[in-house]
N, C-alpha and C positions, 0 to 999 in steps of 0.2 A: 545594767546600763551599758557595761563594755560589750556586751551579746547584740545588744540593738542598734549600739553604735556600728558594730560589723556589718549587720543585715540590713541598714541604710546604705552602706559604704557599696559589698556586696551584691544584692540584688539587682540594681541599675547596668552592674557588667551583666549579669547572666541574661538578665531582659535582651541587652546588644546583640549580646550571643546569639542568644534563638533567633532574635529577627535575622541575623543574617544565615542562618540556614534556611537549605532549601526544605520545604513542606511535602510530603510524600504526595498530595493533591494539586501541588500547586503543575500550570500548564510550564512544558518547555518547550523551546524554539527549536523546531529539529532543522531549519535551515536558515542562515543567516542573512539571507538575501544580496549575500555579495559576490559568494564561491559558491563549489559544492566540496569543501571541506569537510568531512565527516559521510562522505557519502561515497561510495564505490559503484563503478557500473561494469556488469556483466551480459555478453552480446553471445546468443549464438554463434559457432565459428571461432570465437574470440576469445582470448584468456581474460581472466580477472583483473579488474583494471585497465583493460584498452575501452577506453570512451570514444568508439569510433567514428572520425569523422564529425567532431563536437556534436556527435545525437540531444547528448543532455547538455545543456548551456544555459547562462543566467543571461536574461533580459528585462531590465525595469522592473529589478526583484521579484521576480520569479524565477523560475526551474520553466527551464521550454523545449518541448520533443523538438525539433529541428529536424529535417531531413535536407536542406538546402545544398549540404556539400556530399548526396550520394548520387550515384548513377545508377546503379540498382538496388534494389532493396534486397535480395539474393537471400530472403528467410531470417535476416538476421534479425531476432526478436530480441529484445533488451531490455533490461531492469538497472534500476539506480537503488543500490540497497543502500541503507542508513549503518550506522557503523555499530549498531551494539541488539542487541534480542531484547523482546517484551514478553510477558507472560500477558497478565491482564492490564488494560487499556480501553483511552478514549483516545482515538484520532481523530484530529480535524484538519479540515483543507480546503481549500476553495480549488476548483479547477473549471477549463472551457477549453474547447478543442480548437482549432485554427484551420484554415482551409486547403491546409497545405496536406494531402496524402500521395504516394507509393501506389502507383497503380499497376505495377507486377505482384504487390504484396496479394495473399486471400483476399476477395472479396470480404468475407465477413469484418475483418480488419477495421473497415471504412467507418469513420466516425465511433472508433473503439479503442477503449483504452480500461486502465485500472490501477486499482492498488493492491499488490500482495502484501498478504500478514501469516505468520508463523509458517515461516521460509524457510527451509535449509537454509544451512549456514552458505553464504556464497563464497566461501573458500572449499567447500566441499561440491559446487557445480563442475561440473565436466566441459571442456569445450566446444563438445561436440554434443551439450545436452543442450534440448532446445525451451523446456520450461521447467524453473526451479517447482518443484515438493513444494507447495505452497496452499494455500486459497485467496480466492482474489474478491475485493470490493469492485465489478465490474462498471463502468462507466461508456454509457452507449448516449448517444445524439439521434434525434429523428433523421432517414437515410431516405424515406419518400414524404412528400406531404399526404396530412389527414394519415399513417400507417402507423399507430402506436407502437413505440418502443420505448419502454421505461429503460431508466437510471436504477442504480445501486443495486443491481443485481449481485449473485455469489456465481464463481468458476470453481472451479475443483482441479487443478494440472497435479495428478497423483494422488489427490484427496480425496476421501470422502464425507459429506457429511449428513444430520439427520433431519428433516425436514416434516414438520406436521407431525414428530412423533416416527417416523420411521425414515430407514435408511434409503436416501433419494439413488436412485438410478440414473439421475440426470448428468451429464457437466454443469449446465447452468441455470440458475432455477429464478427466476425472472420475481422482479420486486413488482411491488402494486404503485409505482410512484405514476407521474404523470410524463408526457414526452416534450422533450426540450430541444429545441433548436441549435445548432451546434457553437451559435455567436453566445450562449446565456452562459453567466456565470455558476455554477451550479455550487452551493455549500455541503459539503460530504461530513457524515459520521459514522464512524466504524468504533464501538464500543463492543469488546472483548472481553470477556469473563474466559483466560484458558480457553479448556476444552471444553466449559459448560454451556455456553451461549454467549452467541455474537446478534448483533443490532446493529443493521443499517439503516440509516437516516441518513432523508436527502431533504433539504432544507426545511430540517429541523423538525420533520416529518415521520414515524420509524414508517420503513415500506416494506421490510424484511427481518424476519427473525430464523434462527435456526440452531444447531445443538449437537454438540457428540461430534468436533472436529477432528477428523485421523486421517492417517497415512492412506493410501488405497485407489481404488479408481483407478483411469486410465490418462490417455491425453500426454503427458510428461512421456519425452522418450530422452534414452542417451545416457540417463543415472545410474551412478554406483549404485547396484543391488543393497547394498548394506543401506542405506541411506531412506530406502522403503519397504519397511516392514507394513504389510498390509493389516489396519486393525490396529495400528500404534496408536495411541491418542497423542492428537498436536495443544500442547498444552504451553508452547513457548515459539518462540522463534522471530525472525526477520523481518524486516516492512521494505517494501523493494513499489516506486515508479515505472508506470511500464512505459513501454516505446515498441508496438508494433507495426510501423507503417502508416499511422496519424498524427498528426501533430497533433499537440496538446499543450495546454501551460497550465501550472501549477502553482498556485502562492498559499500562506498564510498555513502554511505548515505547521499544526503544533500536538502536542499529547501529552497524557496525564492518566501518571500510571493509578490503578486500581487496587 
């Protein structure tokens, strides 16, 4: 009787307990919609932590590429990394590009943005390197009317990865989704298994799969040697915002680890 009276008494705490831990499934908010607290940006030219020229800013809870306070755009490409590494993951986001572009930036630039995942650590980027060791969730807008250009494409800046079964010779290997207007809200998912296989989905769509994420490739200049071992497998690493020369905004930021 004294045994049952305990586990009456007992159980009710530990029930509390667990509800208030977090669940290894459950999603988290990686941006607060007020700051970019937990977040660091890294610019071409630029040391770790200069956010230059407020590129990344919050507006009406979002994350917004801004170019408004530059005079030239001078190659400086830019990443907002998140403060901590993922192995395996589901990312979600909403994003839409804005009509604001850099018209010294590249052409190809135009209506182009993305998300990198399993990044060099951005304390280990160079100043003088101009794209982190990464792969990227590419995000493109139709640039002519009627000229197809899909969304949720993959990049590769020092990566390589393996496509259909064998090892792609591309930088970027183009999704089957359909082409969007630069005013649409577009829903992104980037679900990572490591190095075994990544899945893009664009609303809610998969358009791209692919497999065997490593070090390698071309494109990324400026890096510590040590930092690309060609043929590493990328089985962890960083989620970095990009900002090459388009605006872009960003909400509704969240993930859940695997």
């Amino acid at each position: 009787m004294r045994v049952l009276k305990l586990m009456v008494f007992i159980l009710p705490i530990l029930g509390l307990f667990s509800c208030n831990q977090p669940a290894e499934n459950e999603w988290e908010t990686m941006f607060n919609g007020k700051n970019l607290d937990g977040w660091e940006a890294k610019f071409f030219h630029h040391e770790l932590g200069d956010n230059y020229a407020n590129t990344f800013r919050v507006i009406d809870s979002a994350i917004v590429v801004s170019y408004e306070d530059y005079e030239t755009f001078d190659n400086r490409y830019g990443h907002l990394f998140y403060k901590q590494p993922y192995e395996s993951f589901h990312l979600k986001f909403k994003y839409k590009f804005t009509d604001e572009w850099m018209q010294d930036a590249p052409s190809y630039t135009y209506r182009n943005s993305g998300v990198m995942f399993h990044s060099q650590n951005p304390k280990t980027i160079l100043k003088e390197q101009d794209w982190p060791i990464s792969v990227e969730y590419q995000m493109l807008a139709e640039a002519e009317p009627g000229k197809p250009r899909p969304t949720g494409n993959m990049c590769s800046p020092g990566t390589d990865v393996f496509y259909k079964g064998e090892k792609s010779n591309d930088h970027c290997i183009s999704s089957s989704s359909k082409t969007y207007t630069w005013d649409t809200w577009i829903e992104a998912d980037l679900i990572v298994y490591k190095d075994s296989l990544v899945i893009h989905k664009v609303n809610g769509e998969q358009v791209l799969e692919y497999t065997k994420t490593q070090t390698g490739g071309e494109v990324a200049n400026g890096f510590a040697p040590q930092y690309k071992v060609d043929g590493k497998p990328l089985t962890s690493g960083y989620i970095g915002l990009q900002a090459e020369g388009q605006g872009v905004i960003f909400k509704d930021i969240k993930l859940k680890k695997l």
